[in-house]
C-alpha positions in Angstrom: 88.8 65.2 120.8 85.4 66.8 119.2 83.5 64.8 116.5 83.5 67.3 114.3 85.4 69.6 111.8 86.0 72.3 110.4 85.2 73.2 106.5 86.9 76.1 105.6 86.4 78.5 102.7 88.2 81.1 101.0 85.2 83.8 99.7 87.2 84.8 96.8 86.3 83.4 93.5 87.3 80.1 94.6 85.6 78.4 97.6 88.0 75.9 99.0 87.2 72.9 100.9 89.4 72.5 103.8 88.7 70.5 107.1 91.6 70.2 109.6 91.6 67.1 112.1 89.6 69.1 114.8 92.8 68.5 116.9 94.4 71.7 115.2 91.8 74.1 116.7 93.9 76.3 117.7 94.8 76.9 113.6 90.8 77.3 112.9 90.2 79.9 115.1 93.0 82.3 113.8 90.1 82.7 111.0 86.6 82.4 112.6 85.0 84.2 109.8 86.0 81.8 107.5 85.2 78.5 108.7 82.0 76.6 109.3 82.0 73.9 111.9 81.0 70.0 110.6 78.2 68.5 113.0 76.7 65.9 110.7 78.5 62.8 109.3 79.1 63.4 105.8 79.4 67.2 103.9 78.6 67.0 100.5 80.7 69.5 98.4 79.8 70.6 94.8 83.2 72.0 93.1 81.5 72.1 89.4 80.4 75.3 87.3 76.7 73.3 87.3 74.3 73.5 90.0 73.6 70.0 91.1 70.7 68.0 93.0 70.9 65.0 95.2 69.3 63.0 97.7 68.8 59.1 98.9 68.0 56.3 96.7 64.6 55.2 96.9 63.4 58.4 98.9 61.8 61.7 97.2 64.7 63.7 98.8 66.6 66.1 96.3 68.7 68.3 97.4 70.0 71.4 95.3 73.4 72.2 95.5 74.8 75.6 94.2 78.3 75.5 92.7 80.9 76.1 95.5 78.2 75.5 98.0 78.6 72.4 100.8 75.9 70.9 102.2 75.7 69.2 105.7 74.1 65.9 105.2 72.1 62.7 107.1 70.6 59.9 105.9 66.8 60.9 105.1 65.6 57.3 106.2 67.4 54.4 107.9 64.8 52.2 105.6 66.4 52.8 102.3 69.7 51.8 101.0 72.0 54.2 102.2 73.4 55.2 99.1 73.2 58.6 97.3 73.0 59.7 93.7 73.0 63.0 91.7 72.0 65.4 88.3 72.4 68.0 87.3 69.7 71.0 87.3 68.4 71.6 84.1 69.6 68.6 81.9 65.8 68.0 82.6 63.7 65.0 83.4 66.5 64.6 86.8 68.0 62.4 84.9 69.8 60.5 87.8 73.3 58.8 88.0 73.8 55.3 89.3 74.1 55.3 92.8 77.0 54.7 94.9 78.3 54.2 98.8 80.0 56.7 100.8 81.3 54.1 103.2 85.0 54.4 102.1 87.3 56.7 100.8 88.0 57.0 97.5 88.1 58.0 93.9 85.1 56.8 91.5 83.3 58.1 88.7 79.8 58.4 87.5 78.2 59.9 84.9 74.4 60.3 83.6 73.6 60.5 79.6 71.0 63.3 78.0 70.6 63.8 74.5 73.3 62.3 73.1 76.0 63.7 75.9 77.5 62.2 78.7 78.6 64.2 81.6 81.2 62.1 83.9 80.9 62.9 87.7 84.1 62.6 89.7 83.3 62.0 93.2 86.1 62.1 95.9 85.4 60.8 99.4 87.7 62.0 101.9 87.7 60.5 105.7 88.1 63.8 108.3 88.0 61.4 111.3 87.1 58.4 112.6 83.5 59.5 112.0 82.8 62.1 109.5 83.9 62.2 105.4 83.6 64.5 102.7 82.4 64.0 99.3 83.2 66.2 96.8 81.0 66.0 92.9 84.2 67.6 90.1 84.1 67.3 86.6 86.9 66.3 84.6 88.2 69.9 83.6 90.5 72.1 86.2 91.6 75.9 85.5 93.7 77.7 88.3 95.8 80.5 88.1 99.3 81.5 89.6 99.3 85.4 88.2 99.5 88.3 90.2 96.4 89.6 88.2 92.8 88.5 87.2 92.2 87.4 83.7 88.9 86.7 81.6 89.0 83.1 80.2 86.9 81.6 77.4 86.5 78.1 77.2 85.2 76.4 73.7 83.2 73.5 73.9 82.1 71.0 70.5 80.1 68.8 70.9 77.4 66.5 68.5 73.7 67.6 69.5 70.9 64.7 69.5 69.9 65.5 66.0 73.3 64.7 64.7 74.3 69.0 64.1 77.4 70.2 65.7 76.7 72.5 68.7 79.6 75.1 69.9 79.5 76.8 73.1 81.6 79.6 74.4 82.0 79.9 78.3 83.3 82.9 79.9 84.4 83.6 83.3 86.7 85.7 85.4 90.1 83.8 86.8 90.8 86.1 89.4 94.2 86.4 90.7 95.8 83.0 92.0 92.8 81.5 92.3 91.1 77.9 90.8 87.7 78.2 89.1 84.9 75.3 89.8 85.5 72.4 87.4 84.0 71.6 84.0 81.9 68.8 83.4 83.4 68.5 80.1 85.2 65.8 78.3 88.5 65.8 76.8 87.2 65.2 73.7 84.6 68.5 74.2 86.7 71.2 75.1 88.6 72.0 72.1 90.2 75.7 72.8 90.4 78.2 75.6 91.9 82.0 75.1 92.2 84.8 77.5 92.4 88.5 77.7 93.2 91.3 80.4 90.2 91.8 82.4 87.8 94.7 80.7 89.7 94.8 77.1 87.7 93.4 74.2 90.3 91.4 72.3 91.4 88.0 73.4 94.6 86.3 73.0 95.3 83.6 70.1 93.1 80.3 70.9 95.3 77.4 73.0 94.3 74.3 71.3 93.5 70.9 73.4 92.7 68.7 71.5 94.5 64.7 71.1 96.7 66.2 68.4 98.3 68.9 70.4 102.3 67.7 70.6 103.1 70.0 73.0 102.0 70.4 76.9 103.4 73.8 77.3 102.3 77.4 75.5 103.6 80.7 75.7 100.5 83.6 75.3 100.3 86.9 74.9 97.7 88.6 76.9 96.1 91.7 75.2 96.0 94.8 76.8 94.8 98.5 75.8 96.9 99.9 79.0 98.9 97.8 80.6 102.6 96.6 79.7 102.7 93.8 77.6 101.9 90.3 79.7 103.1 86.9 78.4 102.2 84.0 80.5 102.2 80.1 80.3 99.8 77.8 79.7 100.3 74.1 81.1 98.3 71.1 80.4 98.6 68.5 83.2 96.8 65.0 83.7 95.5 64.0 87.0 95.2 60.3 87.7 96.2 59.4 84.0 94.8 56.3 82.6 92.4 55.5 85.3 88.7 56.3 84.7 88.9 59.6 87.4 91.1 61.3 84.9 91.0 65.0 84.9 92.9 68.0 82.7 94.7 70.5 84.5 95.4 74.1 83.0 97.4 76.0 84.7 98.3 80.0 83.8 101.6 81.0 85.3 103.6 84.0 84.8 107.3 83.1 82.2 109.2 84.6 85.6 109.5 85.4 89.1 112.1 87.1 91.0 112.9 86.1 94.5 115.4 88.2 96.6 116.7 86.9 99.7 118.3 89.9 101.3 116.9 91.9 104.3 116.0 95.3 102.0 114.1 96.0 98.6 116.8 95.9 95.2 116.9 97.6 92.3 117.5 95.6 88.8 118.1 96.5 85.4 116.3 94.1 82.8 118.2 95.2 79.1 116.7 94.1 76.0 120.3 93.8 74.1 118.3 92.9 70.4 116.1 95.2 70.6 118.8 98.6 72.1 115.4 98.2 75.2 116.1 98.8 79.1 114.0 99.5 81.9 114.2 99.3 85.4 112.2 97.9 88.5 112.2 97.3 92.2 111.6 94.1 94.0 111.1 93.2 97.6 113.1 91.5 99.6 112.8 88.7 102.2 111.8 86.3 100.5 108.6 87.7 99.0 108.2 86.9 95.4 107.3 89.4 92.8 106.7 88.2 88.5 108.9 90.1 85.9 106.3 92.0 83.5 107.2 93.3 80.2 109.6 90.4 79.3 108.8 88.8 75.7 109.5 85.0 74.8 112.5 84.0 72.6 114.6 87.2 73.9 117.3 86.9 76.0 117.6 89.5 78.4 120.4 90.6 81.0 119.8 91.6 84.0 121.9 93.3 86.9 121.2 94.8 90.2 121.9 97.3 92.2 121.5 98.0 96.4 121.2 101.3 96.1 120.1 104.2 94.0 123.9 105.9 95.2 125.7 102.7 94.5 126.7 100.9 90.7 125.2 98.3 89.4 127.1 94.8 89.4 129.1 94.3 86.5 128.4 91.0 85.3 125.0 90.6 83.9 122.9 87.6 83.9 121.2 86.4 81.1 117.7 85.1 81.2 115.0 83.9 78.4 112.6 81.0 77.3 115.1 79.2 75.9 117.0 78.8 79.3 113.9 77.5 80.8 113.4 74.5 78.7 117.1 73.8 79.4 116.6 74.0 82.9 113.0 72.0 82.7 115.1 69.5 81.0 117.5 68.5 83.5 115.0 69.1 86.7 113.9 65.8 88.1 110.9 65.8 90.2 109.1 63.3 92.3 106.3 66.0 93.0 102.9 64.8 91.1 100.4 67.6 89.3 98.1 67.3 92.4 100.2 69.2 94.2 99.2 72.5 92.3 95.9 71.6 93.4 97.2 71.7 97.0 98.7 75.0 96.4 95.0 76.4 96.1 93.1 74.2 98.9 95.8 75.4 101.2 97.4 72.1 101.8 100.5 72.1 101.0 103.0 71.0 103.1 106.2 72.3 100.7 106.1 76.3 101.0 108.6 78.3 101.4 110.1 78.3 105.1 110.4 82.2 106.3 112.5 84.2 106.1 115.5 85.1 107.8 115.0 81.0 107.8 116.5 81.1 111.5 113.9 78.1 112.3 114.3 75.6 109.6 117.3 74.5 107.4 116.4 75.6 103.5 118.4 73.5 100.4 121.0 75.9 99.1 120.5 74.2 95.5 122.9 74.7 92.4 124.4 77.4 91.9 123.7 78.7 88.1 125.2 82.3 87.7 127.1 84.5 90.0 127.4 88.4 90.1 129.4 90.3 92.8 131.0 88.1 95.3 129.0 87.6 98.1 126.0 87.7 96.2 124.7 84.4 94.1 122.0 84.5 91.8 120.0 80.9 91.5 117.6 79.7 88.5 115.5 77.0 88.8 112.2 75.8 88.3 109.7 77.6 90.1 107.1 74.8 91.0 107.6 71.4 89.9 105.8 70.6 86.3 105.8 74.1 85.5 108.1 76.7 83.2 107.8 79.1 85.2 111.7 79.9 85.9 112.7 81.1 89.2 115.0 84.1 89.5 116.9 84.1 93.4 119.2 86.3 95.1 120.9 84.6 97.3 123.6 86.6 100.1 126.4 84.5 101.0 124.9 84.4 104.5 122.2 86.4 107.0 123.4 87.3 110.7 120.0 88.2 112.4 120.3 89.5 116.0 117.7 88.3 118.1 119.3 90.1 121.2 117.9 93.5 122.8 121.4 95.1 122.3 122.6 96.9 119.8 125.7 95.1 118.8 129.5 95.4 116.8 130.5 93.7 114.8 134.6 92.9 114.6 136.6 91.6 112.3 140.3 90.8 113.6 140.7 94.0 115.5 138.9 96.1 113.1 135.2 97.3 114.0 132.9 96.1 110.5 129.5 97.6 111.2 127.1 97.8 114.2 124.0 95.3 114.1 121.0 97.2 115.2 118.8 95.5 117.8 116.2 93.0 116.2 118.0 93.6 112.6 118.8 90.9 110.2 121.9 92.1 107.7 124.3 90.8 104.9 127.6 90.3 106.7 130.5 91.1 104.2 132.9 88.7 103.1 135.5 88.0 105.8 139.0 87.4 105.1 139.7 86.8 108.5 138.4 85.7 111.6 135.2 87.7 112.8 133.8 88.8 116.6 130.6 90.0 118.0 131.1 92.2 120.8 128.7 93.0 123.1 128.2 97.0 124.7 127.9 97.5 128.9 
């Protein structure tokens, strides 16, 4: 096996640090222009907003280190204590933090103090092999998004300047479509609000409020916008590592819902408004692929129904759907999931996606069935992702017969011919009464 790794990177907004045991190099190459191979023993990651230097104790060495840039690193001397410490570029004077060992892996904090602030300096240290570890410098404030589209955030920060005056800052930045931005080096205690707004409008939603008083966990927003329909989304406050000094805030924007049809072809639904005398009608994908519901306000309920076809009717028995369901649902979920895997979702590690569909090559959970429609459809709800609101909208066929064969085949049921099964097609058998037969052309 080769001593090194692989750090991979995703050059969208968010650079993610990912390095496979460099047994799986077959994986790595699939995407060559998106990796970089790890020669040296340690790679030094900086996930903040803040530019950062470091370097070895007792040497002149400082090294600057961009936000979401990675830096392959070696010991300047073998004289000095091999330990390592950091600042951050213009808090001035390099005011240094303590230093600490990379040796192990683990979870520790530092921070370093200018005028009258303290900045607290997560630093992660992750063995790759039986050589080479990765340390990554975060802050204590994470921001990742799950909607389809980018949004403009603005974060708030209070805080008490060295001559005693209160000092507010406002920090904008574009959260581009499921994507995680660099972490704060905030406190809790210093970022107070964030708001958001469609990306190129002018007016920003109501302010979210963080701070120790806030009761609830969960908020529903309303994201302006001059020309788009209107957008409501969640906001959800999560704690990583709670209690323990490496604590960190997780925000996360997710859309209120997400449709998920299972069957082979795209499906019409109708989403009625009832209150409001309001209907409208859109198309989602099939196979599995997910697609969020727009246009759908909080504390509605709205009914939906679907339809195969344009030439067919819709089903008759209408499933109802709103905010209120959620936090029923949310409720009653159990989960033994923890918050940091959202943070997998957007390193691309983790291990509990969706299988593929036709799911002819692993077993998925049916799950509880919630509401029904026409017999042999089912339609599902459930939490989308654990810790989240997001509610989770599935069609589900009664089953999928997928022929894998280079015939085209018939399909019988008792003596009766059903429907052929085209060559390499996957289809919604219909609901047999009796005993069914594949039969197989000379």
């Amino acid at each position: 096996m080769a001593l090194f790794a692989s750090l991979k990177r995703d050059f969208g907004a968010k650079v993610a640090y990912r390095m496979p045991d460099p047994a799986q190099g077959s994986d790595r190459n699939q995407c060559p222009e998106a990796e970089e191979l790890i020669y040296s023993h340690f790679v030094v990651c900086n996930d903040t907003q803040e530019t950062l230097r470091f370097g070895q104790l007792d040497t002149d060495e400082n090294i600057l280190l961009a936000s979401l840039h990675s830096h392959q690193y070696c010991w300047r001397s073998h004289k000095s204590p091999q330990l390592l410490h950091i600042c951050i570029e213009g808090w001035g004077n390099w005011r240094w933090s303590e230093p600490f060992n990379v040796d192990n892996a683990g979870t520790f904090v530092r921070t370093i103090q200018y005028k009258g602030r303290t900045a607290t300096l997560i630093i992660k240290v992750r063995q790759l092999n039986g050589v080479q570890k990765q340390v990554t410098i975060c802050g204590r404030q994470i921001i990742c998004s799950y909607l389809p589209e980018s949004i403009d955030l603005k974060v708030v920060q209070h805080y008490v300047g060295h001559d005693g005056y209160a000092v507010v800052r406002e920090h904008i930045d574009c959260l581009e479509a499921k994507q995680m931005l660099p972490s704060y080096i905030l406190e809790d205690s210093e970022l107070t609000e964030v708001c958001v707004r469609a990306t190129g409008d002018d007016e920003w939603s109501r302010d979210v409020s963080l701070t120790s008083e806030a009761t609830e966990n969960d908020f529903i927003i309303q994201v302006p916008s001059s020309d788009r329909p209107i957008i409501y989304v969640w906001c959800t406050l999560q704690t990583l590592e709670p209690s323990s000094q490496a604590q960190q805030r997780l925000i996360v924007f997710s859309p209120l819902f997400i449709m998920r049809s299972h069957l082979p072809d795209p499906i019409i639904i109708h989403l009625e408004k009832r209150s409001l005398g309001l209907s409208e009608t859109q198309v989602v994908p099939g196979k599995g692929l997910e697609k969020p519901l727009p246009n759908i306000e909080p504390d509605i309920t709205h009914h939906l129904t679907f339809q195969a076809r344009e030439e067919d009717d819709p089903s008759e028995c209408a499933v109802p759907i709103s905010t209120a369901l959620i936090k029923q649902i949310a409720m009653k979920a159990q989960s033994e999931y923890s918050a940091g895997h959202i943070i997998s979702d957007f390193y691309g590690e983790n291990c509990y996606s969706q299988p593929v569909w036709p799911y002819n090559k692993k077993d998925t959970d049916g799950g509880e069935q919630l509401a029904q429609w026409d017999s042999p459809m089912r339609v599902k709800l459930s939490l989308w992702k654990p810790h989240l609101k997001t509610l989770l909208i599935e069609l589900l066929p009664w089953a999928l017969l997928i022929n894998q064969s280079r015939w085209d085949l018939w399909l019988f049921e008792g003596e009766d011919i059903v429907l052929q099964i085209p060559a390499g097609k996957t289809i919604v058998p219909p609901n047999f009464k009796r005993l069914f037969s594949v039969f197989v052309p000379q």
